[in-house]
C-alpha positions as CSV (number, residue, x, y, z in Angstrom):
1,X,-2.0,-11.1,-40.5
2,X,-1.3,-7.6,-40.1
3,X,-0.8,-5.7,-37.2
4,X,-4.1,-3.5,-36.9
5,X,-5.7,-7.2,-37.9
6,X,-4.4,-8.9,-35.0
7,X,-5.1,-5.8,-32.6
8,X,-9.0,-6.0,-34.0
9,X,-9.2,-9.6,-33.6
10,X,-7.7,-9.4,-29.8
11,X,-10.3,-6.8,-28.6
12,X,-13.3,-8.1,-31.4
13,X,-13.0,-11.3,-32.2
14,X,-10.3,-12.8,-30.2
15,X,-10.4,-16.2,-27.5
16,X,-9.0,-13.4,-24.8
17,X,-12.2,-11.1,-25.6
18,X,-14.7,-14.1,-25.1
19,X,-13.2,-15.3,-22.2
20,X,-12.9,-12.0,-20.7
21,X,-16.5,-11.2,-21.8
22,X,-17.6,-14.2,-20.0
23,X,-15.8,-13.9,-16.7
24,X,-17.5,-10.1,-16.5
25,X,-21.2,-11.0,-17.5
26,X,-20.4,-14.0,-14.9
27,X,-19.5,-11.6,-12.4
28,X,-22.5,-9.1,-13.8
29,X,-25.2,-11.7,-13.0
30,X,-23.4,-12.9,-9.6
31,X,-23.1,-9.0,-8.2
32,X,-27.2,-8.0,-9.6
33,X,-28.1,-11.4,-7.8
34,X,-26.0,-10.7,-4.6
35,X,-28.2,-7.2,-4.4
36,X,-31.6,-8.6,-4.9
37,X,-30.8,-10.8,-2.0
38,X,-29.2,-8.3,0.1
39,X,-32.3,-6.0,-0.9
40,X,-34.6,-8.5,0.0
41,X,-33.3,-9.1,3.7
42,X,-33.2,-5.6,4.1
43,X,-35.9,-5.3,6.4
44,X,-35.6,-8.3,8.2
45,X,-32.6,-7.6,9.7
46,X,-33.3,-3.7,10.4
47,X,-36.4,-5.2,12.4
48,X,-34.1,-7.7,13.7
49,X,-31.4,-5.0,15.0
50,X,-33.7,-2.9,15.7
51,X,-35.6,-5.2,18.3
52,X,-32.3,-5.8,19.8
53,X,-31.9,-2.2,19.9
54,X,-34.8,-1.4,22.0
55,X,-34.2,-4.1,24.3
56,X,-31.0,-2.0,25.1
57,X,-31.9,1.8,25.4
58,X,-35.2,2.8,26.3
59,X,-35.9,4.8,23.1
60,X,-38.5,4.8,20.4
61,X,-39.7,6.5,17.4
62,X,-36.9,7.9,15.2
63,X,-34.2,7.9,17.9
64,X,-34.2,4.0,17.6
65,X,-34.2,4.6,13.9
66,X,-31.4,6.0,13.8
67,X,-29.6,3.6,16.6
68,X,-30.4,0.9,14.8
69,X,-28.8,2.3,11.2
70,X,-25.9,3.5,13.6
71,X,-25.4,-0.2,14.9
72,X,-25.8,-1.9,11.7
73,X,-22.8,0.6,10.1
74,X,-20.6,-0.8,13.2
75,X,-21.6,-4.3,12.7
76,X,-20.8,-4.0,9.0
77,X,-17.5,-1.8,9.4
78,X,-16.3,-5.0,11.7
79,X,-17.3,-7.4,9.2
80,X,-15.1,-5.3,6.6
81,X,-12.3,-5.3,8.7
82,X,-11.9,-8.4,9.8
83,X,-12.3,-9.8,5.8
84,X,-9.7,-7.6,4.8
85,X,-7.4,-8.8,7.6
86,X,-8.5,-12.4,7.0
87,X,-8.3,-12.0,3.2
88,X,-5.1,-10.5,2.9
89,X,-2.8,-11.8,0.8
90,X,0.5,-13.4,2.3
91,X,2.9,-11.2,-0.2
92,X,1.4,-7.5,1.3
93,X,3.1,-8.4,4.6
């Protein structure tokens, strides 16, 4: 088999193409899957945060808007961090 043959068959027809193709329309359908969810609890937790919100300043309207997309980005920065310190692998010490 010649060389360009064997470069064609790696990238067109090859066991490494399939199974890479695999692994990324896996990870395709997990990651469209994981944002329908997220997309669909949306709301329910703004509300949710938002309820909490109130129940600790005395604001309304827009101003708890904002307080309660405010809180959310620290809740979710926290969750970030502590993944990435929990996650992190042994060798990047």
């Amino acid at each position: 088999m010649k060389k360009r043959d064997k470069v064609r068959h790696f990238f067109v027809g090859g066991r490494h193409f399939q199974s890479e193709f695999k692994r990324q329309a896996h990870m395709l359908i997990i990651i469209t899957l994981g944002f329908t969810i997220a997309f669909s609890w949306r709301q329910t937790i703004f509300d949710i945060v938002q309820t909490a919100v109130q129940a600790m300043l005395p604001i309304g309207g827009i101003s708890s808007s904002v307080a309660t997309s405010i809180a959310i980005t620290i809740i979710a920065i926290a969750i970030i961090y502590a993944a990435s310190v929990f996650l992190k692998d042994k060798r990047d010490h």
